[in-house]
N, CA, C and O of each residue as an XYZ file, in Angstrom:
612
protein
N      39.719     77.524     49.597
C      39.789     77.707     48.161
C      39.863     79.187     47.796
O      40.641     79.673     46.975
N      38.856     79.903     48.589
C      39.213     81.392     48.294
C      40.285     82.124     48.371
O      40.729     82.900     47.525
N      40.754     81.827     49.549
C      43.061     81.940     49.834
C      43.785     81.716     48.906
O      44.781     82.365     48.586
N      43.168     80.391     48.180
C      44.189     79.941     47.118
C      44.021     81.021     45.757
O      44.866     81.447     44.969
N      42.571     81.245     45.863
C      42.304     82.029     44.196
C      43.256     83.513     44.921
O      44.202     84.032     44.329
N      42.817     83.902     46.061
C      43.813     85.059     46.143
C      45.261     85.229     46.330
O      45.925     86.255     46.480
N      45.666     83.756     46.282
C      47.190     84.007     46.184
C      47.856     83.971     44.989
O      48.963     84.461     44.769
N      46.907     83.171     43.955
C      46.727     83.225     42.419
C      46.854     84.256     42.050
O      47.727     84.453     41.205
N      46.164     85.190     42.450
C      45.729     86.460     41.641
C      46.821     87.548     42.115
O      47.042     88.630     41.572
N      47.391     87.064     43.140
C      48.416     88.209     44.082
C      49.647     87.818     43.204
O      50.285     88.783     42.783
N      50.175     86.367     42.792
C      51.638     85.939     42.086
C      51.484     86.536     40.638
O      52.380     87.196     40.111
N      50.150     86.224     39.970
C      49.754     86.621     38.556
C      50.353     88.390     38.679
O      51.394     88.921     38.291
N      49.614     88.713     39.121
C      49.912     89.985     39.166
C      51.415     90.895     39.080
O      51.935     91.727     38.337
N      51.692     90.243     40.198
C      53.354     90.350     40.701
C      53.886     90.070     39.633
O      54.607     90.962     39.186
N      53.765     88.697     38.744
C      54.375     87.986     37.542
C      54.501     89.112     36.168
O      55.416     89.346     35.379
N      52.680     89.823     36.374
C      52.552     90.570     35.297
C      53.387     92.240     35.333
O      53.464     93.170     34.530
N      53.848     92.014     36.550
C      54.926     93.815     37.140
C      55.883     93.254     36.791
O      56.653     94.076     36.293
N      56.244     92.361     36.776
C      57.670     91.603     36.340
C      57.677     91.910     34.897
O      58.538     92.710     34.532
N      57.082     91.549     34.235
C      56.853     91.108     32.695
C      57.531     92.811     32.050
O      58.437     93.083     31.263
N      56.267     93.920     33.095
C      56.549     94.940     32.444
C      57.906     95.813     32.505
O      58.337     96.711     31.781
N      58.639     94.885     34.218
C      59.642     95.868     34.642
C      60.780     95.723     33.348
O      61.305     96.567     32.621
N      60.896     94.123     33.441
C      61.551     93.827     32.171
C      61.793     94.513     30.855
O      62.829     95.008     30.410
N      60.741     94.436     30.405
C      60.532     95.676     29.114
C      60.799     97.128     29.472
O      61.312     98.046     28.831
N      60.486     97.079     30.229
C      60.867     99.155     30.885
C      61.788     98.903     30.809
O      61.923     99.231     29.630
N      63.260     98.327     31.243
C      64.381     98.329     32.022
C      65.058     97.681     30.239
O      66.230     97.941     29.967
N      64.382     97.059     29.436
C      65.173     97.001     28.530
C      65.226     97.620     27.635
O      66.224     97.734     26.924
N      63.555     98.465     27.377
C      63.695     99.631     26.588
C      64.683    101.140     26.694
O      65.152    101.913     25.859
N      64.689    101.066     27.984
C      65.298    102.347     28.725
C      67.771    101.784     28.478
O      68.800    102.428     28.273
N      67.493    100.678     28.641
C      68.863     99.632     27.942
C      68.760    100.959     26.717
O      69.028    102.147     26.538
N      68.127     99.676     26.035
C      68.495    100.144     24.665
C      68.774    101.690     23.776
O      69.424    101.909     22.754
N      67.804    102.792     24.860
C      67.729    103.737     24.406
C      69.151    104.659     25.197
O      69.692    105.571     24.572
N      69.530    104.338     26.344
C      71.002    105.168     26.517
C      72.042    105.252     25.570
O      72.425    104.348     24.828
N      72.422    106.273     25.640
C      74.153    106.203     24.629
C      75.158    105.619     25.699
O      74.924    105.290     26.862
N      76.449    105.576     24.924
C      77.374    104.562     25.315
C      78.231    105.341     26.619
O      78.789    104.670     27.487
N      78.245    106.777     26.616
C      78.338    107.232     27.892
C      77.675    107.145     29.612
O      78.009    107.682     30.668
N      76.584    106.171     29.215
C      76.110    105.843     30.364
C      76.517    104.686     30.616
O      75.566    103.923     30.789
N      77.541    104.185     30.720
C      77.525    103.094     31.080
C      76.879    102.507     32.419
O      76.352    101.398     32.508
N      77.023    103.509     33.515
C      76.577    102.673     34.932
C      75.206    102.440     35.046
O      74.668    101.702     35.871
N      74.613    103.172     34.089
C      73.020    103.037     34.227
C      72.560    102.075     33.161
O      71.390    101.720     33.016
N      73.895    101.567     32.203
C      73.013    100.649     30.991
C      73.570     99.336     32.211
O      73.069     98.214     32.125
N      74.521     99.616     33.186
C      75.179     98.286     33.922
C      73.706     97.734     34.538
O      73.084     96.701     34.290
N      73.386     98.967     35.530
C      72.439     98.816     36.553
C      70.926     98.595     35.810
O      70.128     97.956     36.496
N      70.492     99.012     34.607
C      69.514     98.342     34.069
C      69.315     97.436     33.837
O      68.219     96.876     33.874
N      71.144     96.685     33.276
C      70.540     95.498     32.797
C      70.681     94.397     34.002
O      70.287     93.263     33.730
N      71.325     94.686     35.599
C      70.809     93.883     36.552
C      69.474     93.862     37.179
O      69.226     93.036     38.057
N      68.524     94.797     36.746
C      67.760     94.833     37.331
C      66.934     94.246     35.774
O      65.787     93.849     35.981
N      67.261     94.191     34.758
C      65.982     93.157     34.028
C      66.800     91.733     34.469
O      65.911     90.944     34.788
N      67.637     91.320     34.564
C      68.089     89.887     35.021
C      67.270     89.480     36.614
O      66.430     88.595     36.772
N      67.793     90.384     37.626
C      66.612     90.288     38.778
C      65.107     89.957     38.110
O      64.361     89.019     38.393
N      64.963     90.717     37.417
C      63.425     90.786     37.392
C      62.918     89.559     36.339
O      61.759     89.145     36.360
N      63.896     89.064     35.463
C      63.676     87.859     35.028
C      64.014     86.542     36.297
O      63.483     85.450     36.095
N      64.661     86.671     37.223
C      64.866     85.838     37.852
C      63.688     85.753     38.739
O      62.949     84.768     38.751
N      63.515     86.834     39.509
C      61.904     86.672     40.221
C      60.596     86.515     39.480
O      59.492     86.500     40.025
N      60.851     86.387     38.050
C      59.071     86.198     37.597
C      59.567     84.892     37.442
O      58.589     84.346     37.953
N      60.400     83.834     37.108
C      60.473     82.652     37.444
C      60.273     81.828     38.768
O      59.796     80.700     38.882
N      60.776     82.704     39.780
C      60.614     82.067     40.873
C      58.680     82.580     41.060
O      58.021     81.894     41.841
N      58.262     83.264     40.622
C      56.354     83.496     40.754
C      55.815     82.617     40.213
O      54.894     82.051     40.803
N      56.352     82.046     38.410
C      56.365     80.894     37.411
C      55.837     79.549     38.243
O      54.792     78.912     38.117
N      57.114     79.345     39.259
C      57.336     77.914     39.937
C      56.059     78.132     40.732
O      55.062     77.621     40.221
N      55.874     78.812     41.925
C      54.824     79.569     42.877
C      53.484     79.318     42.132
O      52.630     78.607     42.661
N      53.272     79.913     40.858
C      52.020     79.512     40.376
C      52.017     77.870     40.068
O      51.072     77.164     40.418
N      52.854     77.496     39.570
C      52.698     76.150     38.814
C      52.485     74.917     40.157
O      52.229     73.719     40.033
N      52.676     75.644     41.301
C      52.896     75.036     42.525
C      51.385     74.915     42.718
O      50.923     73.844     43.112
N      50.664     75.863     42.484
C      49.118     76.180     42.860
C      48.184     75.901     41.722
O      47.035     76.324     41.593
N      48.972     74.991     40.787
C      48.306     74.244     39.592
C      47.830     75.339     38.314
O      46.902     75.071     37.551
N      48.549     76.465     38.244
C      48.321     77.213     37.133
C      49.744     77.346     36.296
O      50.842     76.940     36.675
N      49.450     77.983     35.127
C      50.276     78.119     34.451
C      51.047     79.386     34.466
O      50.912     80.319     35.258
N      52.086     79.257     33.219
C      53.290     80.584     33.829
C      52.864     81.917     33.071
O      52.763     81.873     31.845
N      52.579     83.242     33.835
C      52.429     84.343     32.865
C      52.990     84.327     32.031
O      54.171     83.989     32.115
N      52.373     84.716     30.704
C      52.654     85.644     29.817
C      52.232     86.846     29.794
O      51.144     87.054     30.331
N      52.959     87.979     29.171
C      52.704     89.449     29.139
C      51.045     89.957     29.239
O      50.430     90.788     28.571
N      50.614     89.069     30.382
C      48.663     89.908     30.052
C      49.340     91.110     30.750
O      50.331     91.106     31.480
N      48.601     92.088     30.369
C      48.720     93.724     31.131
C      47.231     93.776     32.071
O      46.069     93.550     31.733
N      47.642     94.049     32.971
C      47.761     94.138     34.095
C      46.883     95.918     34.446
O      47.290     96.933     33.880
N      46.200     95.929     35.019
C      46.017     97.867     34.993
C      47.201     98.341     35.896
O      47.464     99.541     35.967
N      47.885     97.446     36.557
C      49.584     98.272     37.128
C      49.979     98.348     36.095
O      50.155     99.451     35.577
N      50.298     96.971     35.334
C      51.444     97.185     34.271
C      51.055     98.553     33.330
O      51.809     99.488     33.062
N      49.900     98.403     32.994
C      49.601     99.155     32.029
C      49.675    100.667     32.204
O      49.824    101.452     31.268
N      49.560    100.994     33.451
C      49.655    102.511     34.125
C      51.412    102.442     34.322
O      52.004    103.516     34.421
N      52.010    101.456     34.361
C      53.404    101.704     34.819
C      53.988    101.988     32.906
O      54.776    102.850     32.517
N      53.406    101.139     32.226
C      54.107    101.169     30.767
C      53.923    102.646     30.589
O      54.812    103.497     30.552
N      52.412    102.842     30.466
C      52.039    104.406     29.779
C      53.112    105.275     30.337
O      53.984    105.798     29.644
N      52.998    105.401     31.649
C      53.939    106.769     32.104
C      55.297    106.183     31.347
O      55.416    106.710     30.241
N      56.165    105.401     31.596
C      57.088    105.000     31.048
C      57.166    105.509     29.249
O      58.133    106.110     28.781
N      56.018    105.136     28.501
C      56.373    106.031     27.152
C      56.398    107.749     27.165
O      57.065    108.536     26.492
N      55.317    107.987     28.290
C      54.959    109.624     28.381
C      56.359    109.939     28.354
O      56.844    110.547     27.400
N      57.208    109.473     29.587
C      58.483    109.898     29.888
C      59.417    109.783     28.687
O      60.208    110.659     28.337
N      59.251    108.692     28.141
C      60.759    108.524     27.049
C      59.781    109.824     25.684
O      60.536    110.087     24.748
N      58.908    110.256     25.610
C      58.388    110.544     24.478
C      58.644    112.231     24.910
O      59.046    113.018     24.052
N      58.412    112.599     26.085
C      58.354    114.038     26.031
C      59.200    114.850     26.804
O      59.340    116.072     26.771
N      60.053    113.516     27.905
C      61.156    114.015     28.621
C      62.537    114.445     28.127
O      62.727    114.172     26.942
N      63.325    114.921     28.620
C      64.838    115.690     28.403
C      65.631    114.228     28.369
O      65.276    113.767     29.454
N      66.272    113.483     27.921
C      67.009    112.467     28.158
C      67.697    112.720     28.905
O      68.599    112.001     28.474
N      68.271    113.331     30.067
C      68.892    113.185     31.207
C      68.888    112.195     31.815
O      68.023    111.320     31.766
N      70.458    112.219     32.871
C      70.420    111.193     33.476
C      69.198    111.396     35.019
O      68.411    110.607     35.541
N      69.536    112.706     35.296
C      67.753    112.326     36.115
C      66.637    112.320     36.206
O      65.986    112.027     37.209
N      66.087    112.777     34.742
C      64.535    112.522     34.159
C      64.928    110.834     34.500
O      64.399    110.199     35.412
N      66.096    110.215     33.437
C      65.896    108.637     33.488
C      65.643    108.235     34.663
O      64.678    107.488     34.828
N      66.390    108.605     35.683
C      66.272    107.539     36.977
C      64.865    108.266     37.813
O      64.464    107.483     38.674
N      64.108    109.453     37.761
C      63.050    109.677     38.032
C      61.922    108.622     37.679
O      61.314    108.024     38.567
N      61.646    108.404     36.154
C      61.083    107.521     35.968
C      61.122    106.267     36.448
O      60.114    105.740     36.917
N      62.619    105.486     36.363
C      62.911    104.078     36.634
C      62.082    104.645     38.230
O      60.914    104.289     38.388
N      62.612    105.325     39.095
C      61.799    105.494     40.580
C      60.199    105.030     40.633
O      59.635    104.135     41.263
N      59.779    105.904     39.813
C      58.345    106.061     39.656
C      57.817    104.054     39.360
O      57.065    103.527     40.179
N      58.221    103.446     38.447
C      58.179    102.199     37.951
C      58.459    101.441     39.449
O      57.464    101.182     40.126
N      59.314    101.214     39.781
C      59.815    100.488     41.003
C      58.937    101.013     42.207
O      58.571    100.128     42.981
N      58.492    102.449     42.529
C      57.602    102.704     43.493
C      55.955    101.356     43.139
O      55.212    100.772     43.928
N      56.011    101.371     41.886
C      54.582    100.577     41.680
C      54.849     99.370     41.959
O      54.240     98.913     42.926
N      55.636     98.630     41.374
C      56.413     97.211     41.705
C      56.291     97.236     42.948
O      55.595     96.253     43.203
N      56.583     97.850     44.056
C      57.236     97.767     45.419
C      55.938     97.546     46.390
O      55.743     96.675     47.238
N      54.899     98.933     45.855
C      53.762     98.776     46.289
C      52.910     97.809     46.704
O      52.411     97.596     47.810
N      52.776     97.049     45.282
C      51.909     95.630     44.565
C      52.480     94.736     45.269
O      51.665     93.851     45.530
N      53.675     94.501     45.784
C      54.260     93.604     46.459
C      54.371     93.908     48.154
O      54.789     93.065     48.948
N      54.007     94.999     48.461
C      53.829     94.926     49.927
C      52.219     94.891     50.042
O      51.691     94.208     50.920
N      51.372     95.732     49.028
C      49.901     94.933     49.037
C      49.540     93.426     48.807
O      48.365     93.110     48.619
N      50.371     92.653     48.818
C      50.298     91.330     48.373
C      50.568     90.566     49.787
O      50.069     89.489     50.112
N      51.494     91.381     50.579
C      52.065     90.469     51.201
C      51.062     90.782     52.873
O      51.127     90.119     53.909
N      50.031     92.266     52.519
C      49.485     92.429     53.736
C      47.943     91.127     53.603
O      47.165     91.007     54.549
N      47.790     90.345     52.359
C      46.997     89.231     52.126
C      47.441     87.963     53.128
O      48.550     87.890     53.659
N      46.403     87.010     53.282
C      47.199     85.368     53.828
C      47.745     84.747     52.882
O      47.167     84.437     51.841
N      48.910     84.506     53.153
C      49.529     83.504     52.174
C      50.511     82.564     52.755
O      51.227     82.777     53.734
N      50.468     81.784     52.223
C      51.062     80.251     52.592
C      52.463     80.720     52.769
O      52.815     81.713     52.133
N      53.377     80.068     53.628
C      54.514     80.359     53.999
C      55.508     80.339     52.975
O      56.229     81.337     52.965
N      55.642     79.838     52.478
C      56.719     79.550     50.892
C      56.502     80.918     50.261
O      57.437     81.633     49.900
N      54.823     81.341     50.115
C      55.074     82.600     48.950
C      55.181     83.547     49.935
O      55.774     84.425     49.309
N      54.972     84.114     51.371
C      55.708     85.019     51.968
C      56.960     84.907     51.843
O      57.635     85.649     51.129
N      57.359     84.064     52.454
C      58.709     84.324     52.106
C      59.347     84.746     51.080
O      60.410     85.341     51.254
N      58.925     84.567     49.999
C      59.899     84.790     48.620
C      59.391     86.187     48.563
O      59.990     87.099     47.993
N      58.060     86.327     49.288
C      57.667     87.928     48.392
C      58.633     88.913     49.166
O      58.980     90.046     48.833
N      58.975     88.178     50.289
C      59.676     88.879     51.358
C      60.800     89.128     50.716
O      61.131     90.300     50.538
N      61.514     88.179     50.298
C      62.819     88.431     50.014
C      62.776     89.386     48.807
O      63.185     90.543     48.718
N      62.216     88.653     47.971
C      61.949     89.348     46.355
C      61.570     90.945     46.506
O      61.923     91.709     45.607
N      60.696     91.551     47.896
C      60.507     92.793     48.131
C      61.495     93.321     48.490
O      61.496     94.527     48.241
N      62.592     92.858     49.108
C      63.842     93.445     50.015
C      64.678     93.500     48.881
O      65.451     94.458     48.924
N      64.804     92.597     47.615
C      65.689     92.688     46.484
C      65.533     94.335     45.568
O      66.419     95.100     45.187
N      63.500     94.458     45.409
C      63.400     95.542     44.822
C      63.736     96.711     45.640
O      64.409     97.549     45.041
N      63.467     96.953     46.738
C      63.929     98.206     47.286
C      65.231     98.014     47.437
O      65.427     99.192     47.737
N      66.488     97.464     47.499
C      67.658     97.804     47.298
C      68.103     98.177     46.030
O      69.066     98.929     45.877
N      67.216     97.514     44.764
C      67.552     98.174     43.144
C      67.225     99.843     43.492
O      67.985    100.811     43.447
N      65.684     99.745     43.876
C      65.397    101.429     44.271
C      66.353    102.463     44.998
O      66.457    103.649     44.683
N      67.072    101.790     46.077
C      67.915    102.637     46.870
C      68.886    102.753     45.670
O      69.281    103.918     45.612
N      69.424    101.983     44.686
C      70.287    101.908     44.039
C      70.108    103.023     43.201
O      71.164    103.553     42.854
N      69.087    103.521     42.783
C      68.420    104.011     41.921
C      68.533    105.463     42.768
O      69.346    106.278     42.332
N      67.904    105.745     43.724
C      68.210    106.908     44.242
C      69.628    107.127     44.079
O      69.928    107.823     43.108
N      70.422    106.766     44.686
C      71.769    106.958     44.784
C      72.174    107.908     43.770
O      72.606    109.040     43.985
N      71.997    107.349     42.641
C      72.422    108.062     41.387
C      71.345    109.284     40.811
O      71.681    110.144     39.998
N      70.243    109.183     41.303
C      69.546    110.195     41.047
C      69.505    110.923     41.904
O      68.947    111.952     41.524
N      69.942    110.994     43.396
C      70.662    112.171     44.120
C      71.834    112.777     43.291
O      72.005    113.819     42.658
N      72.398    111.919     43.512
C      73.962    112.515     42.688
C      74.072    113.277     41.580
O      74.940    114.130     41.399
N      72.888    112.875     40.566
C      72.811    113.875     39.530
C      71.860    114.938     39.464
O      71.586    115.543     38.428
N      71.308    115.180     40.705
C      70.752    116.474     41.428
C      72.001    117.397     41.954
O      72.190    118.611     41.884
N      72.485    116.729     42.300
C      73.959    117.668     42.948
C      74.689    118.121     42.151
O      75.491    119.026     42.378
N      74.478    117.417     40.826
C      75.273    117.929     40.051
C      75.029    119.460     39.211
O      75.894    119.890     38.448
């Protein structure tokens, strides 16, 4: 029973980094001008990812007889939101202040999900965390990419 409350508390969690990546990734949408296009592209696959994996956590919990997050904050989420306003409130709108931050956000996501996965957990939710972890660090590499590039520049 104790495994189970901690795999509860490991998907909740995960569910609740989801909730926030979402909102980061759509606030940060909304606030580019129309010259960015590759970064309003790549934001808005990564809130679709990230709506797609807090569903698949949704099913995972509902599997373990709980219900589906809603936006509770989280002290990740909540340390990932804050910096996220610090940044949009006092940073240069550049394109690599932006993708600094998005880094910083996804380093926490990435974290929470390899601390999750060094827990016991039933084979179904390794796996997905597995995959679902290998999904976020390729958004991240994605993310570097372009925030090298606009270092070089």
């Amino acid at each position: 029973m104790e495994n189970q409350n901690g795999i509860v508390r490991s998907l909740k969690s995960l569910a609740e980094l989801q909730v926030d990546r979402i909102e980061g990734y759509r606030k940060a949408y909304e606030e580019l001008g129309t010259w960015d296009l590759d970064l309003k592209a790549m934001f808005k696959n990564n809130m679709n990812q990230s709506e797609s994996q807090k569903k698949e956590l949704d099913i995972l919990l509902s599997q373990c007889g709980e219900s589906d997050v809603v936006a509770e904050d989280s002290f990740m989420a909540q340390m990932h939101q804050v910096w996220m306003e610090i940044k949009t409130a006092f940073a240069k709108k550049d394109r690599e202040t932006i993708l600094s931050s998005c880094e910083f956000g996804e380093n926490v996501i990435i974290g929470a999900y390899e601390g999750s996965l060094e827990k016991t957990l039933t084979p179904s939710v390794k796996v997905t965390l597995e995959r679902q972890l290998a999904e976020l660090k390729a958004a991240k590499g994605a993310i570097l990419l372009l925030k090298n590039a606009a270092e070089s520049v």
